[in-house]
DRENSEVEX-263364 format. One record per residue (C-alpha): residue number from 0; x, y, z. Coordinates in pm, whole numbers, plus 50000, padded with zeros to 5 digits. Example, Ala and Ser with C-alpha at 12.3 -4.5 7.8 and 13.67 -1.06 7.14 Angstrom:
<lumdos>
{seq 0, X 51230, Y 49550, Z 50780}
{seq 1, X 51367, Y 49894, Z 50714}
</lumdos>
This chain:
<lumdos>
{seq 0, X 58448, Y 82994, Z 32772}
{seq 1, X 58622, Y 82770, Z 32533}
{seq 2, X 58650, Y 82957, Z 32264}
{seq 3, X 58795, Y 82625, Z 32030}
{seq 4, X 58455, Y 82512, Z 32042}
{seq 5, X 58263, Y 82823, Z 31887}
{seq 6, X 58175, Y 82927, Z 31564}
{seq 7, X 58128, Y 83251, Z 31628}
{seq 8, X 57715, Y 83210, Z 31867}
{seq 9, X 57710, Y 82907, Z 31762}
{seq 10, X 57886, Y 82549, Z 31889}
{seq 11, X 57990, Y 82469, Z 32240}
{seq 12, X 57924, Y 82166, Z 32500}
{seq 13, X 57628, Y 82168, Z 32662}
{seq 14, X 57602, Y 81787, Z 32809}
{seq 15, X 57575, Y 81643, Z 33134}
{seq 16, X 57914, Y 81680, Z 33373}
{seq 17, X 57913, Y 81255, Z 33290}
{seq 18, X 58005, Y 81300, Z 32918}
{seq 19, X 58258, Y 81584, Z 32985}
{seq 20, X 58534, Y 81374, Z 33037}
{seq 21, X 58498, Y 81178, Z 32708}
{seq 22, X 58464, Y 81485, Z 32540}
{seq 23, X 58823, Y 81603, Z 32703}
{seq 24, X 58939, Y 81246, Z 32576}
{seq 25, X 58871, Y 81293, Z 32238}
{seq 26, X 58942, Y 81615, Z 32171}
{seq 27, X 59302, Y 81532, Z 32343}
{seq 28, X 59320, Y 81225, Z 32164}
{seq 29, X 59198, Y 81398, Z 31804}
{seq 30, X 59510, Y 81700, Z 31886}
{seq 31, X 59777, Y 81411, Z 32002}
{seq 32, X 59697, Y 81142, Z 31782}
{seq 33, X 59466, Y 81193, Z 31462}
{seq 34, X 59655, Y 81534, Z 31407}
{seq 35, X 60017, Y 81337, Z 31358}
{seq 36, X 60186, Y 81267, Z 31009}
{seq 37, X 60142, Y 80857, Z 31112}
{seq 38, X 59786, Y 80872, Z 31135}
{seq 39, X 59752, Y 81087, Z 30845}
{seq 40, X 59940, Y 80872, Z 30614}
{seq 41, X 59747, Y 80602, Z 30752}
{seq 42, X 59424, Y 80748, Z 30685}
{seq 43, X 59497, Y 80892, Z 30355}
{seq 44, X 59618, Y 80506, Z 30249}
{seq 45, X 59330, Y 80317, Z 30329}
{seq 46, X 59065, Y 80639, Z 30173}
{seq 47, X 59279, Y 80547, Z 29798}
{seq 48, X 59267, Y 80186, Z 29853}
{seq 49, X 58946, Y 80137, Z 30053}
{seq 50, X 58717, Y 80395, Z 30009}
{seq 51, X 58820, Y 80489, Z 29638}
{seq 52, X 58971, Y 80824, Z 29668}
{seq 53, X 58940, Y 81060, Z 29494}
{seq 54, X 58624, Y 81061, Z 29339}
{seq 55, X 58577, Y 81239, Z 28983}
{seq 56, X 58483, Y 81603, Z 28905}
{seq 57, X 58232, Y 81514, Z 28667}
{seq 58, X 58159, Y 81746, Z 28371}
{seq 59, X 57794, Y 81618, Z 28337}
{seq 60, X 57747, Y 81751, Z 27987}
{seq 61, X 57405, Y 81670, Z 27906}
{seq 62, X 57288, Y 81854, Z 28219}
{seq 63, X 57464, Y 82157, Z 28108}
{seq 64, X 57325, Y 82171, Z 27825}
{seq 65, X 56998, Y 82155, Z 28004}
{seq 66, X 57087, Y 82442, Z 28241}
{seq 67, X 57301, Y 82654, Z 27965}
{seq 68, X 57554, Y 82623, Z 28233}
{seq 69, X 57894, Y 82417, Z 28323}
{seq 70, X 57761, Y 82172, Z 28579}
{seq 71, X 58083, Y 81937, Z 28766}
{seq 72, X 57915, Y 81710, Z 28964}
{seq 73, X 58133, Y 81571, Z 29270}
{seq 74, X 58083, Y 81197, Z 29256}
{seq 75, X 58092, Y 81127, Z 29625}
{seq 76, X 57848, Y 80847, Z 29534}
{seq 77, X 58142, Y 80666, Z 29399}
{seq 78, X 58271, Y 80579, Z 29735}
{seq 79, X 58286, Y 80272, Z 29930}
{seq 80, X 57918, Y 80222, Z 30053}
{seq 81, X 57817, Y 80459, Z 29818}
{seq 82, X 57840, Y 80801, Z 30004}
{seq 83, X 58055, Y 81040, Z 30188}
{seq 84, X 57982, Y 80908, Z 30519}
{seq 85, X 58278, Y 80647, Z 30541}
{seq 86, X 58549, Y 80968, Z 30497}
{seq 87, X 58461, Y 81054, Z 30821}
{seq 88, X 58355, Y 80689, Z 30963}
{seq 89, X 58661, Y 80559, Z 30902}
{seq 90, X 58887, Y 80813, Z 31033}
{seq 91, X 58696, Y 80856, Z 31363}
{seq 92, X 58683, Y 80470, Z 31395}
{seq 93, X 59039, Y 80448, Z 31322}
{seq 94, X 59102, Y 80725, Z 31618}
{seq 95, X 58894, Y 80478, Z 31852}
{seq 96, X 59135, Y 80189, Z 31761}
{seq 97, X 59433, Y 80400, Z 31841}
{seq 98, X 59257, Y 80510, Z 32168}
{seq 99, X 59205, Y 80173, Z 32305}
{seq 100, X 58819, Y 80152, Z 32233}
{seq 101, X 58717, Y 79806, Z 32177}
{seq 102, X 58331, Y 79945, Z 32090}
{seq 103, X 58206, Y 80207, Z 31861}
{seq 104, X 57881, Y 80315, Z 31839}
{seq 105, X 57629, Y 80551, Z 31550}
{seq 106, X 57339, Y 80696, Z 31504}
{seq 107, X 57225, Y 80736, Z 31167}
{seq 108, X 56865, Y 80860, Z 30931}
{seq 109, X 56911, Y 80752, Z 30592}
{seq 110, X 57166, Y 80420, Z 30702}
{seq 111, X 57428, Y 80573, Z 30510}
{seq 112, X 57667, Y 80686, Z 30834}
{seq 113, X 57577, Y 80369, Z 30987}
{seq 114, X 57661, Y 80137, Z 30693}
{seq 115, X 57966, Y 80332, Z 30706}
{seq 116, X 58040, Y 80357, Z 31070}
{seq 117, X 57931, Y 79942, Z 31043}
{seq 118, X 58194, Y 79890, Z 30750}
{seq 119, X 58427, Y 80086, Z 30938}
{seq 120, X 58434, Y 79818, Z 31245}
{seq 121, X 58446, Y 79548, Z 31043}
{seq 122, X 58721, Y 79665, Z 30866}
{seq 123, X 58906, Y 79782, Z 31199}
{seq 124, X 58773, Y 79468, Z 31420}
{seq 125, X 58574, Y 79671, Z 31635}
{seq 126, X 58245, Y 79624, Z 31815}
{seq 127, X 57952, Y 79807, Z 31644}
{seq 128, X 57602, Y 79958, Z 31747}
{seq 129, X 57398, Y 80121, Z 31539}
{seq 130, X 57056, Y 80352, Z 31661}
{seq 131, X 56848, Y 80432, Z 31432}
{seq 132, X 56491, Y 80555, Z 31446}
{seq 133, X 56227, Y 80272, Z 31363}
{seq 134, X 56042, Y 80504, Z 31059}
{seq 135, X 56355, Y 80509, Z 30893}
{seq 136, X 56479, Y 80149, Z 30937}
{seq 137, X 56120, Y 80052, Z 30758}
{seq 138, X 56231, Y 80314, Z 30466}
{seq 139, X 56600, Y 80213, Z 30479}
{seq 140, X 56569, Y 79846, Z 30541}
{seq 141, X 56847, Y 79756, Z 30254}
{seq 142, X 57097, Y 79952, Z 30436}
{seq 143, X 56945, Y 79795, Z 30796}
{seq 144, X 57050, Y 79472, Z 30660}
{seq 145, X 57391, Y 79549, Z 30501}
{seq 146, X 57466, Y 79717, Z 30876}
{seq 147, X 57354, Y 79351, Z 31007}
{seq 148, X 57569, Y 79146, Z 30776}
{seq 149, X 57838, Y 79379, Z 30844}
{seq 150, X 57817, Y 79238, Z 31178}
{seq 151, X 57704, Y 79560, Z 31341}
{seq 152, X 57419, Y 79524, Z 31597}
{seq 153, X 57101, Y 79803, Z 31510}
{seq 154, X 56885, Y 79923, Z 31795}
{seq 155, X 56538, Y 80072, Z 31643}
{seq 156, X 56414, Y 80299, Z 31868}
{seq 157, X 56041, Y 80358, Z 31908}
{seq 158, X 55989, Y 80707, Z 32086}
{seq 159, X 55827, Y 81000, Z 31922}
{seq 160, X 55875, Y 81024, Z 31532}
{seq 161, X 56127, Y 80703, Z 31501}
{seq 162, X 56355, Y 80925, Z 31337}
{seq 163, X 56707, Y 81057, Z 31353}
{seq 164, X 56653, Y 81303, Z 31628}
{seq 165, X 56532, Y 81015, Z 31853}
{seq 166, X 56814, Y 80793, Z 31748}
{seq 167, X 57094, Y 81067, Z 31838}
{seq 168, X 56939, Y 81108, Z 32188}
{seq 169, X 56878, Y 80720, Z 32211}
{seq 170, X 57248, Y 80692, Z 32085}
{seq 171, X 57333, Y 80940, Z 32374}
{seq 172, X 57186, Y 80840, Z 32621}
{seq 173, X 57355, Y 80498, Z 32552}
{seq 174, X 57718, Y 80661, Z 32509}
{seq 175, X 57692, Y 80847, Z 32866}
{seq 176, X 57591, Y 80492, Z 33003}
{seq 177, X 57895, Y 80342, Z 32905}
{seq 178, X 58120, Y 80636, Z 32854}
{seq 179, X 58476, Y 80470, Z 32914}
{seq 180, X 58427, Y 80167, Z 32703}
{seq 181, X 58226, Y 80323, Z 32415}
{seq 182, X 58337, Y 80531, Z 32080}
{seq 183, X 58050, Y 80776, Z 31967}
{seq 184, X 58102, Y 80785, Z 31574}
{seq 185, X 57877, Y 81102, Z 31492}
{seq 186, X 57777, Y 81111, Z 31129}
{seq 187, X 57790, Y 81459, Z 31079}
{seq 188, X 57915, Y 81818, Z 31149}
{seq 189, X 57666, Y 81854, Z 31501}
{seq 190, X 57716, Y 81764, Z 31821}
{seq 191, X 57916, Y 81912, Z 32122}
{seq 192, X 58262, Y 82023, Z 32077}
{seq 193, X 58457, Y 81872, Z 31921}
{seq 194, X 58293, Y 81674, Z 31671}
{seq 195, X 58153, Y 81920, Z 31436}
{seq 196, X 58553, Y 82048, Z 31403}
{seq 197, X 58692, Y 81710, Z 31362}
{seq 198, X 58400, Y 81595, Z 31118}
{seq 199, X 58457, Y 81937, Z 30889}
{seq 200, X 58842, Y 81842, Z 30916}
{seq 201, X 58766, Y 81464, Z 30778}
{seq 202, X 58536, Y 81583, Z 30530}
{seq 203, X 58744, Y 81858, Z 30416}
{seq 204, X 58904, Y 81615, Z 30176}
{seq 205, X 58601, Y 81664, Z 29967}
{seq 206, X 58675, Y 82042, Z 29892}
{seq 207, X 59064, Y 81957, Z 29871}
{seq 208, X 58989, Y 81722, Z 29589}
{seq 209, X 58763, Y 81938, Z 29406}
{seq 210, X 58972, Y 82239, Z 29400}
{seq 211, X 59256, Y 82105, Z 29266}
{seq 212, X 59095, Y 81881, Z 29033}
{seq 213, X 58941, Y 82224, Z 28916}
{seq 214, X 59261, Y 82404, Z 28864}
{seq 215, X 59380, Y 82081, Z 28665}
{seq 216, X 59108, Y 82218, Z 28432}
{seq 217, X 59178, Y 82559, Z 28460}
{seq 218, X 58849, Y 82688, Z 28566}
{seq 219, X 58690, Y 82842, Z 28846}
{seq 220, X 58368, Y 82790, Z 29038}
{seq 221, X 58136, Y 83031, Z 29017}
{seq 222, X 57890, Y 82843, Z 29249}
{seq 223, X 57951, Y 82554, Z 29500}
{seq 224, X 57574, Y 82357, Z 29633}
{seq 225, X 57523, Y 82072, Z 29877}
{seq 226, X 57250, Y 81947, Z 30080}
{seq 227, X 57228, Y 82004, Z 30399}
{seq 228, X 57052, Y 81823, Z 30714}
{seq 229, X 57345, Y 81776, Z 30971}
{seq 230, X 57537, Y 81964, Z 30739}
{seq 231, X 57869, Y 81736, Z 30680}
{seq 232, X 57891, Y 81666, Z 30298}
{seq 233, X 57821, Y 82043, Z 30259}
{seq 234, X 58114, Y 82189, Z 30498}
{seq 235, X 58327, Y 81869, Z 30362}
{seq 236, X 58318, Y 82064, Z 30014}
{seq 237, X 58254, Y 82454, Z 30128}
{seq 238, X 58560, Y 82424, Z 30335}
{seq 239, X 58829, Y 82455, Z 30031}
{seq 240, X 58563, Y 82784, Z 29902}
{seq 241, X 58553, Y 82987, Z 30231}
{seq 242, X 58783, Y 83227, Z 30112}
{seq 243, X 58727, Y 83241, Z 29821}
{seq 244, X 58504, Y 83565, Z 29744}
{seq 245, X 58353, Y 83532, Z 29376}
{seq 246, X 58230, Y 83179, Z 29467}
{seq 247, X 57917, Y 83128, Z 29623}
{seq 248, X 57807, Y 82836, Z 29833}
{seq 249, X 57443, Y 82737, Z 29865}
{seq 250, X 57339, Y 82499, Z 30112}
{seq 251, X 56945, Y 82338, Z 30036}
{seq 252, X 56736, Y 82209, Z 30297}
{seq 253, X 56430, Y 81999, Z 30244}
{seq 254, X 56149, Y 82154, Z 30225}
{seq 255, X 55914, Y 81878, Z 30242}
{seq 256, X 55555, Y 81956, Z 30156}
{seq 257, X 55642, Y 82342, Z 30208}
{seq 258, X 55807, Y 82564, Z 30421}
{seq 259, X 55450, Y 82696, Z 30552}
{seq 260, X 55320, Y 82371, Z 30623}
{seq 261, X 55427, Y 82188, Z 30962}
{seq 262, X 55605, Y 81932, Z 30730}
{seq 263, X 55936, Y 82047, Z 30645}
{seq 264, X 56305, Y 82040, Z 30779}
{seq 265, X 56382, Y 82329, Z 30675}
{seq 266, X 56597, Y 82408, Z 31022}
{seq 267, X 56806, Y 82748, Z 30847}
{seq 268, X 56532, Y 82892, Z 30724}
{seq 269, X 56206, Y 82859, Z 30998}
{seq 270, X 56434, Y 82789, Z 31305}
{seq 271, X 56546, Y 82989, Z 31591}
{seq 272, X 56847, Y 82998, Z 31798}
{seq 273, X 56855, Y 82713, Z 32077}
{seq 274, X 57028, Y 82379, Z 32247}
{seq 275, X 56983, Y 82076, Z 32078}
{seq 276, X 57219, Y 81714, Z 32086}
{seq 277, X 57474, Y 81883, Z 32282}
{seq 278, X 57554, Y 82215, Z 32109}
{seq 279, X 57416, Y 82589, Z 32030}
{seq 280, X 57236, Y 82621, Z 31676}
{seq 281, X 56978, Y 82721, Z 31506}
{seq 282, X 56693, Y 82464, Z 31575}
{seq 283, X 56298, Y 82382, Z 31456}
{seq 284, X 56129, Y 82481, Z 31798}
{seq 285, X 55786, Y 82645, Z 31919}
{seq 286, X 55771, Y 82954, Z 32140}
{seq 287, X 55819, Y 82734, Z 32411}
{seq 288, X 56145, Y 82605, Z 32315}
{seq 289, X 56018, Y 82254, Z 32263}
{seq 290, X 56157, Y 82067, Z 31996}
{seq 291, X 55907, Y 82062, Z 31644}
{seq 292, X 55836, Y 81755, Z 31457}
{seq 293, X 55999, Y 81731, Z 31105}
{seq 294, X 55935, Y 81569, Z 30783}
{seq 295, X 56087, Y 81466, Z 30451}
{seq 296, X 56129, Y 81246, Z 30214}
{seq 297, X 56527, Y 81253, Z 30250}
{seq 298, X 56544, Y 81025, Z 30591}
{seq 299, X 56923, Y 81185, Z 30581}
{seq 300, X 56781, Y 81568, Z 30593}
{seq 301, X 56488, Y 81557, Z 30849}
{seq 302, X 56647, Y 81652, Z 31141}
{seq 303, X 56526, Y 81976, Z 31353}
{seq 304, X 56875, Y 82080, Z 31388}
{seq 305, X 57200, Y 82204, Z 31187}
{seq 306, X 57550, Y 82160, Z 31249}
{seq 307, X 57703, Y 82485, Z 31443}
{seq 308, X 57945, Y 82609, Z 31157}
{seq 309, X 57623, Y 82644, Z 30928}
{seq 310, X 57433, Y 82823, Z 31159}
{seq 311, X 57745, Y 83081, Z 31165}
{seq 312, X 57788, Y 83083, Z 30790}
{seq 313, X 57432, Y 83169, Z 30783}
{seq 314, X 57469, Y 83434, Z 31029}
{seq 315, X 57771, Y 83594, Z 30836}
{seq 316, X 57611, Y 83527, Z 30529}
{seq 317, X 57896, Y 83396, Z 30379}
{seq 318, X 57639, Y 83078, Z 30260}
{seq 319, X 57288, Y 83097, Z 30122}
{seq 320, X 57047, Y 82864, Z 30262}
{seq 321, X 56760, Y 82774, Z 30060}
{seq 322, X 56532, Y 82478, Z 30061}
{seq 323, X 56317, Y 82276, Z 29829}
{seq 324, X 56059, Y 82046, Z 29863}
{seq 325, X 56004, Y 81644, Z 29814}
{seq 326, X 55838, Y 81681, Z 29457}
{seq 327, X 56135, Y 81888, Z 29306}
{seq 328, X 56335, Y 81624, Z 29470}
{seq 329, X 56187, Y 81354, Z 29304}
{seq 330, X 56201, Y 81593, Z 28971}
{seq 331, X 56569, Y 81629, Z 29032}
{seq 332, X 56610, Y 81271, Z 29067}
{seq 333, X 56422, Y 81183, Z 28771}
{seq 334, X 56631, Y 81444, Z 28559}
{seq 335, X 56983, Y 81320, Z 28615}
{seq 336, X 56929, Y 80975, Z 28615}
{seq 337, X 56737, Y 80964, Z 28228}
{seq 338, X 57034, Y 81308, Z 28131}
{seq 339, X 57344, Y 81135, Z 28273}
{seq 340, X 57247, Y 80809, Z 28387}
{seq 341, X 57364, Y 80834, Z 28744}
{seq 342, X 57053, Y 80799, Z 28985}
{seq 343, X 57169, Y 81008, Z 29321}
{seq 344, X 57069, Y 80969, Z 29688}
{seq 345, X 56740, Y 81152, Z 29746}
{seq 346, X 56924, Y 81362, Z 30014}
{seq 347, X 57188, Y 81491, Z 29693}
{seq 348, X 56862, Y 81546, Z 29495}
{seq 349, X 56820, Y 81832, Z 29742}
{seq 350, X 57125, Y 82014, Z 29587}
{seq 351, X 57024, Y 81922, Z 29211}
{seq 352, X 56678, Y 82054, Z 29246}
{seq 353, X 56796, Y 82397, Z 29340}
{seq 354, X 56990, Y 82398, Z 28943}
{seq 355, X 56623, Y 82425, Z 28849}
{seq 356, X 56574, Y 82786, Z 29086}
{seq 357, X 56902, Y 82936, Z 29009}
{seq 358, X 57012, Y 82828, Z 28634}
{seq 359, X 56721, Y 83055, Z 28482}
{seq 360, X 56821, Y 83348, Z 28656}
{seq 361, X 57199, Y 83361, Z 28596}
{seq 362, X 57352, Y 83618, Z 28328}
{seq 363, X 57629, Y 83453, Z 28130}
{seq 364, X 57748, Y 83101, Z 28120}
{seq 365, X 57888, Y 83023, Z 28542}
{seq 366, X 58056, Y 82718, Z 28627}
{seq 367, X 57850, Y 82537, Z 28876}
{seq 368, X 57946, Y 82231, Z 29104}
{seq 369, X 57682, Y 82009, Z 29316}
{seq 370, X 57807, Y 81765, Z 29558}
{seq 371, X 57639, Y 81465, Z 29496}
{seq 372, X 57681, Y 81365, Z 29838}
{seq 373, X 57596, Y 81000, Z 29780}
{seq 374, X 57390, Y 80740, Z 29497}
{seq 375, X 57026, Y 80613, Z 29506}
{seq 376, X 57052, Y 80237, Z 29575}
{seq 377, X 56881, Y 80298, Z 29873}
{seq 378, X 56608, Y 80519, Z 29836}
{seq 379, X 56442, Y 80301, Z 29530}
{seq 380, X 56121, Y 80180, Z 29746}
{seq 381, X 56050, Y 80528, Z 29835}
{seq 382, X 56114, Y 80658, Z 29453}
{seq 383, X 55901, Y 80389, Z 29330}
{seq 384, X 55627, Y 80456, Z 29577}
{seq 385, X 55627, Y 80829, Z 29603}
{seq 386, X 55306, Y 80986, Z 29596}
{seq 387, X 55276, Y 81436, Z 29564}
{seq 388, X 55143, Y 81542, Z 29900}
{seq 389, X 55269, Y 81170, Z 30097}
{seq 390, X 55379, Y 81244, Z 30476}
{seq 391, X 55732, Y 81089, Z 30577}
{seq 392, X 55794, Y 81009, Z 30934}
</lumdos>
C-alpha cells in the first residue's frame, strides 16, 4: 500500500487501471516540478499580483459586539473571482502548462472552481472544459456565463440530481477518455491520491496568512471555523492550526432542511465509511452502499462525500464537525451583510451561522476566526427567492 496517499483509513486510489498512469504523472510531476523554488516563486508572484494576495484578517467589530466575542473574519472573498478557488486553480493549471497539457478540464457546484479553473486558462492560454450539473448551472447561471466569456466551454450534465456529484463522475469519465491530452483541475481536497495532498498544499496559503497576520496582532485563536462540502477552504486554513492544541477547528456542513430529514449534506455527521470519486471517506450511502441523494441550498456544499483528510480529522477528533441548516444560513447571511456590510457566499454562511450555536455558550471573551471562504455575488437569485422549507436540487 502507498502509504503517501493515506490519511490515516482514509484516502487512497481506487480508479480504473486507465487513470493510473495519469495519476503517476502528476504526482511525479507535482514532486519534480510544482515542489521547486522556480515554480514557487512563480506561483507566489502571480497570487500578489493576480489573485490579490493576501487577503485581510478582518476584525469585524460590529459582529463582535454581537457575539461578545473577537470575531477576524478571513476575507477570502476578496480574491480574484471572488473566492478561494483560484489559489488552487491557478497553481494546478500552471503545473499543466509546465507539463505539456494543452487542455484542462473542472468540475464544479456553486461555479466558483470553475470560474476559477476558466480564469485560470485564460490567463495561462489553455483549453478549458467545465462539467457542471444542470440544477446548479440554472442556480449559478451568472457564474455559467462568466465561465463562457472566459472562453471556457461548460458541459451541463443531465443524469440523476444535476448536481456536483454527477458532474465529478461526468468530468471523470471524460478525463479517463482522453487521459494523455487532458489536465483534471479538481476543485477541492477529494479525489484519488494525490489531489487532496496537493490541493491542502495550495490552499495552505490560507492558514499561512492568517497566522502570521495574527501574531502581527499579538493574539491567539481560540477557535478556527470553515465550511465544509469537499472540504478545501477549510484544510486551506486548519492546516497552519493542526498543532496547535488550545485552538479548536470546527468544520460546518449543511444541514439543509435537517439532519433527520432525507435533505441534507451533512456527509461527517450521517455518513458511513465507503468509495466514492476515486478515494476512501466517509460518504452519504444506504445499507446497500448506494450512493444517497443530497440537498442544500449551498450548490458548493451538497455533495455526498468529504475530502479524505477530514474524514481522518474527524476520526482523531482533532476537528469538530457540526452542521446547520439553509434557514440559519440565510440568517447568517442576513446578519453580516446589514452588521459589516460584506454579503458572503451562501457556502461561507455555513461557518457564520455556527457563531450563533457556539458564541452563547463560551465562558470569557475567545478570539474567534471564520473563513469566509468566498462573497455572495452569486448566490443573489437564490437569497432573493428563498423560501423556509424550499427543496434544492
Amino acid at each position: 500500500m502507498n502509504t503517501k496517499a493515506y490519511f490515516g483509513k482514509f484516502g487512497g486510489q481506487f480508479v480504473p487501471e486507465t487513470a493510473m498512469s495519469a495519476l503517476i504523472e502528476l504526482e511525479n510531476a507535482y514532486e519534480s516540478i510544482a515542489k521547486t523554488k522556480a515554480f514557487r516563486k512563480e506561483l507566489k508572484n502571480l497570487l500578489k499580483t493576480y489573485v490579490g494576495r493576501p487577503t485581510p484578517l478582518y476584525h469585524a467589530k460590529r459582529l463582535s459586539e454581537h457575539y461578545g466575542h473577537e470575531i477576524y473574519l478571513k476575507r477570502e472573498d476578496l480574491n480574484h473571482t471572488g473566492a478561494h478557488k483560484l489559489n488552487n486553480a491557478l497553481a494546478q493549471a500552471l503545473l499543466a502548462k509546465k507539463m505539456g497539457k494543452k487542455k484542462i478540464m473542472a468540475e464544479t457546484g456553486a461555479g466558483q472552481h470553475g470560474l476559477a479553473t476558466a480564469t485560470a486558462a485564460a490567463l495561462l492560454g489553455l483549453e478549458c472544459d467545465v462539467y457542471m450539473g444542470a440544477c446548479d448551472a440554472k442556480r449559478q447561471a451568472l457564474n455559467v456565463y462568466k465561465m463562457k466569456l472566459l472562453g471556457a466551454n461548460v458541459v451541463e450534465i443531465e443524469d440523476g440530481l444535476k448536481t456536483l456529484k454527477e458532474a465529478t463522475t461526468a468530468a471523470i469519465q471524460a478525463w479517463v477518455n482522453e487521459i494523455e491530452t487532458r489536465f483534471y483541475v479538481i476543485g477541492s481536497a477529494v479525489g484519488p491520491h494525490p489531489y487532496p495532498k496537493m490541493v491542502k498544499d495550495f490552499q495552505s496559503v490560507i492558514g499561512k496568512e492568517a497566522k502570521k497576520q495574527l501574531k502581527k496582532i499579538k493574539a491567539k485563536a481560540d477557535f478556527v471555523i470553515a465550511c465544509v462540502g469537499g472540504g478545501s477552504n477549510a484544510t486551506g486554513i486548519f492546516s497552519a492550526f493542526l498543532d496547535d492544541k488550545n485552538t479548536k477547528l470546527i468544520g460546518v456542513e449543511a444541514a439543509g432542511l435537517g439532519v433527520d430529514t432525507p435533505y441534507h449534506a451533512a456527509t461527517l455527521t450521517k455518513g458511513m465509511d465507503g468509495i466514492i470519486h476515486g478515494m476512501k471517506t466517509i460518504v452519504l450511502q444506504d445499507q446497500y452502499g448506494m450512493i444517497l441523494p443530497v440537498h442544500s441550498i449551498s450548490a458548493g456544499l451538497d455533495y455526498p462525500g468529504v475530502g479524505p483528510e477530514h474524514a481522518y480529522l474527524k476520526d482523531i477528533k482533532r476537528v469538530q464537525y457540526y452542521a446547520v441548516t439553509d434557514d440559519e444560513c440565510i440568517n447568517a447571511l442576513k446578519r453580516l451583510s446589514e452588521l459589516e456590510g460584506i454579503i458572503p457566499a451562501i457556502e461561507s454562511s455555513h461557518a457564520l451561522a455556527y457563531l450563533e450555536k457556539l458564541c452563547p455558550n463560551l465562558k470569557g471573551k475567545k478570539t474567534i476566526i471564520v473563513n469566509v471562504s468566498g462573497r455572495g455575488d452569486k448566490d443573489m437569485d437564490t437569497v432573493i427567492n428563498y423560501k423556509k422549507g424550499t427543496i434544492y436540487g
